[in-house]
Every structure is written in C-alpha cells, then in structure tokens.
N, C-alpha and C positions, 0 to 999 in steps of 0.2 A: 157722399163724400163732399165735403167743403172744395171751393173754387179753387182755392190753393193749393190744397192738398192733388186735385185733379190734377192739377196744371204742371208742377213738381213730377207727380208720376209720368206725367209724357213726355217732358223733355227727358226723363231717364229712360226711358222705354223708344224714345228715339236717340237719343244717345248710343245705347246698345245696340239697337238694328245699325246703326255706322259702322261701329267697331267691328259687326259681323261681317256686314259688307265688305270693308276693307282686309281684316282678317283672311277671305274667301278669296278677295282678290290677289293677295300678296304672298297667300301661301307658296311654297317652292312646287314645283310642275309635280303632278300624279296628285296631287292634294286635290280637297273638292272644289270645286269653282264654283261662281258666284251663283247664285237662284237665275232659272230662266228668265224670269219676267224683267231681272234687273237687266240680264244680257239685250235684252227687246229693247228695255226704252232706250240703251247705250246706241245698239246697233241702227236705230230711228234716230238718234242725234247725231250719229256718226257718219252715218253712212245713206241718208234719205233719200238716197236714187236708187238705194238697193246695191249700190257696188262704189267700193269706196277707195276714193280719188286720193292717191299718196303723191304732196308734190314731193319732187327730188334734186335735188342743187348740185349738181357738178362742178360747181365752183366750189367746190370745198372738198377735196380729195382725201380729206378723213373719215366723211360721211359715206361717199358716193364714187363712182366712177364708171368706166362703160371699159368692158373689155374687149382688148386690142381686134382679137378674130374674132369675135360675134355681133361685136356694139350692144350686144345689153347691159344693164343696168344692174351693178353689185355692188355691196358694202353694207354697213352696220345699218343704215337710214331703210336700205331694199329690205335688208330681212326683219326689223321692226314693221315696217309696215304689211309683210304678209304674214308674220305672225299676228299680226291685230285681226288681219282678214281670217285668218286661223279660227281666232277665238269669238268672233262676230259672225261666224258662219258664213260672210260675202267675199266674192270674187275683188281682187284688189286691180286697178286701174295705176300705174306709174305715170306722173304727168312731171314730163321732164323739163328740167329748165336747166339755161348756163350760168347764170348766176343769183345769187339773197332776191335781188333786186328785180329778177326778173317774177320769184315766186311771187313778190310783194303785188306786182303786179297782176300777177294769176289769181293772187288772193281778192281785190278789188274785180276782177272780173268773174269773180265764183266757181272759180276752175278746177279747185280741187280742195276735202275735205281734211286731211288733217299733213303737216309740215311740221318739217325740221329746221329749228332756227335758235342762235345763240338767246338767250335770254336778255331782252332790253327794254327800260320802261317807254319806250318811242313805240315800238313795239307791242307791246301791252294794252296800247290802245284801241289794237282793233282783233287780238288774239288774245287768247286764253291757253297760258305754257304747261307742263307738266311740272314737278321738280326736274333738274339737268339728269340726266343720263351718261355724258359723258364731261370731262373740261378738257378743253384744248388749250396751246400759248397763241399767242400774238407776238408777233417779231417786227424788224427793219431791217431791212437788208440796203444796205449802200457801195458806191464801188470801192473798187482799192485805193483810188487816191484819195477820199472823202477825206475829211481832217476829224469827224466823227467818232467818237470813241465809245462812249456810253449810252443809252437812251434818253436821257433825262438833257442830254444837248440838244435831241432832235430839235425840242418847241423854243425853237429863234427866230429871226427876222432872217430872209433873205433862204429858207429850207422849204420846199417843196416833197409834200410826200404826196404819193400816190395812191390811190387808194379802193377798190371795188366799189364801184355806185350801189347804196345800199346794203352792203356788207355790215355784219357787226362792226367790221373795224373804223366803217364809214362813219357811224352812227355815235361808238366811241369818241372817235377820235375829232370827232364834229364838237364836242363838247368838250373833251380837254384840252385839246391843242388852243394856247392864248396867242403866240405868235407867228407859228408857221402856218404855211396855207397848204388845203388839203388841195390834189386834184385828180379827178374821179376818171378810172379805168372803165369801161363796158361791163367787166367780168373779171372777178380777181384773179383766174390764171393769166388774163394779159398786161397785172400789172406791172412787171418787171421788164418785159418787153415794152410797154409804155415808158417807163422809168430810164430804161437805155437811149431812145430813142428820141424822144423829148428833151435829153439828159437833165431831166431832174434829180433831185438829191436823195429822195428816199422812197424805198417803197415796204408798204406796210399789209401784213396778211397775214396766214397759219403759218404759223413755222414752216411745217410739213412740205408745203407749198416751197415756201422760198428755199428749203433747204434743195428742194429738186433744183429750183433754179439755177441754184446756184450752182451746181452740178452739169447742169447745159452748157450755162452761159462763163467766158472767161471773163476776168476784172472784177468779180462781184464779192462780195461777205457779208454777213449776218452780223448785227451786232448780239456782243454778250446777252444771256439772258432773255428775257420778253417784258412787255410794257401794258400787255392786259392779258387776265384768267378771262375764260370768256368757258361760260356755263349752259351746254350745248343741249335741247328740248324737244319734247316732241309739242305741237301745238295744234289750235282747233280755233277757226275763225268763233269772235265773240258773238251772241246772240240766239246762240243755241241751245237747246233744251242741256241742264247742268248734269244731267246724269250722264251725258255724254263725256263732260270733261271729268267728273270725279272718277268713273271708267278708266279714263286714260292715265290719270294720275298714280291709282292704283296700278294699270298694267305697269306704267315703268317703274315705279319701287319694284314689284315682280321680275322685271327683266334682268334687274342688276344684282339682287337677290340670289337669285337664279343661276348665275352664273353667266346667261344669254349671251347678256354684252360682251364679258368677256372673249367668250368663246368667239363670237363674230368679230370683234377686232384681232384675233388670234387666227381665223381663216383667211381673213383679208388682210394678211399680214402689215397692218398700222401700226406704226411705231410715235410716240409721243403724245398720246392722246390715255388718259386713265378714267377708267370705272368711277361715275360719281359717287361721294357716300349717299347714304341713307338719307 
C-alpha cells in the first residue's frame, strides 16, 4: 500500500473509532456503553486518586443547595456528579464551596477534580468545559426609587453594581461595563444585602437568586428582562490526559439526551433555568 493511500485509511479508521466512541457514549440509558478500556483511561483522568473530587457552588441556587434539616448537598450539579461516579465506577467526594470564586481557588490548590462553571473564555484558560448542560439569565435588581428603568441604563457614570467576586457575572461584566463601576460581594447570595447596605445602585446575579431577594427583602425590583445568557458546564482542570475530557463531553450530551437534566431540575423543583440544546 502506497504512503497515502495508508495514511487516508487511518484517519478513516480513526475517524470511525470516534464516532463509535461518542455514539456509545451518548446513547440514551439501557444502550451499550462505551468499551472498558475507554472507561479506564476516562476514570485515570478523571479521577486519579481513585475517588473523584466534585467541586460544588452554593452560590448559585440553580446548581446546588444544602437542605434546610440535614445540611447536605442537592441539585442538578450533586446528581451529575454521582452519576459520573456511577458510570466511572468511583466513590464521589463533594468539595463544598460558597461561592464561583472560592471553587476558582480550590481549583489552583488541586482540590477537586471536575466542576460546574458558566462557560467563560477567562475561564478557559485554565479548564477544559463540556458543551452547557443547562442556560440560566443574568438579571439587576435595583430599589424602588432607582430612576432605572431598562438594563441598557445600567453602564453610566456615577452606577455602582455589585457583584459576586469571580462569578460569571464578575467576569462578564468586567468586560462590558464601559462606565459603571463594578464592586465585588464575597459570595453572590450576599450581594443584595451588600447592595442595601452600602446603598449602592445595583446588584447583578441569577435571576433565580435575585428573584428570592426580592421576596425577603422590602424596596427592591428586578429590572425587565436580563442582560446575559450564561451557558452553564461541567469542566475538568486543563492538562490532563484528553480522554478524560472527551468522556465528559460525551456524558453531558447523554445527560440532556436522556432526559437526566430534566428530570433533576424537575425534582429540585428550579424554575427559570432550561435544558441546553444539543
């Protein structure tokens, strides 16, 4: 067989082996799953202490939350990652944090193996995302005498929003905002409470989030609408063997496939947050 002709046939014959791969992995549940061997090198990139370290954000009540009489840990983010532990055959480790910003820093200390984080290319730099799984909004909430009407008023001189240190919305809105100035809460659930109490002008998070606020707290409203889609991932620090991340890739097309996601935002009764496409 001539050189090119060799050469042509293996990138089809690895071509094909992908398709299979992914095929195997995306089929809907009872289908076959992927060949062991593939599961090995996944479960060695995934999970190379033998048990694998899911961080989990409480700052984001779409994801996560801890329940009132128990304090453990539930939502859409808990049951992806013991389903992974499921399918990887390892015991799963929750490594809790309050806020984006605090996983960011779990992540530079090696604390845990795979996380859930809006999709960002600031981001990107040091993780490797799935496609999103879920999209959530981004909202402002201001009070009732604000003179504030639309979102597209927020970025002016003299407006102060508020905003989760290291949040997606941090990170956004680090980069669109030309004239208002951001300033950064601990934890995005205490940035409305920031907001009141500093009385600054706006405060900026998951809908979901501000909408409770709003709900607590008297004087407050949401403005119309939202001011970013934010496309919500599972990820895996960069530098890791790749069969780990095309693993993961694969699972969450599966998951939403599947129905999974659904059905877990439907237990954990979340409202404003939809099934990403394909």
């Amino acid at each position: 067989m001539k050189a090119d002709q060799f050469k042509q046939t293996a990138v089809f014959f690895s071509t094909v082996l992908a398709f299979v791969f992914l095929a195997a992995c995306t089929a809907p549940l009872g289908h076959p799953s992927p060949p062991p061997g593939l599961i090995d090198s996944a479960r060695v990139a995934l999970a190379p202490s033998g048990t694998l370290r899911a961080a989990i954000n409480f700052g984001n009540p779409i994801l996560a939350n801890k329940d009132a009489a128990t304090g453990l840990a539930g939502g859409v983010s808990v049951d992806l990652a013991h389903e992974l532990g499921k399918r990887l055959r390892v015991p799963v480790e929750l490594v809790l944090y309050e806020s984006a910003g605090k996983v960011v820093d779990g992540l530079k200390a090696g604390e845990w193996d795979i996380g859930f984080f809006a999709i960002d290319p600031v981001r990107a730099t040091e993780i490797d995302f799935t496609p999103a799984y879920l999209v959530i909004e981004g909202a402002y909430l201001v009070s009732n005498e604000s003179a504030l009407s639309v979102n597209a008023e927020v970025d002016q001189d003299g407006v102060r929003v508020v905003v989760g240190r290291g949040s997606a919305y941090d990170l956004y809105l680090t980069r669109e905002l030309k004239r208002a100035k951001l300033v950064r809460a601990p934890t995005s659930p205490s940035v409305v409470d920031l907001m009141n109490s500093g009385k600054f002008e706006v405060a900026a998070g998951v809908k979901q989030q501000l909408e409770a606020d709003a709900r607590r707290l008297p004087g407050v409203r949401l403005l119309d609408g939202r001011f970013m889609v934010i496309n919500q991932a599972m990820a895996t620090p960069k530098g890791r063997d790749m069969s780990g991340v095309t693993y993961l890739r694969a699972f969450i097309e599966e998951m939403k496939s599947s129905g999974f996601v659904a059905r877990s935002l439907q237990q954990h009764e979340i409202e404003g947050a939809t099934v990403a496409p394909p």
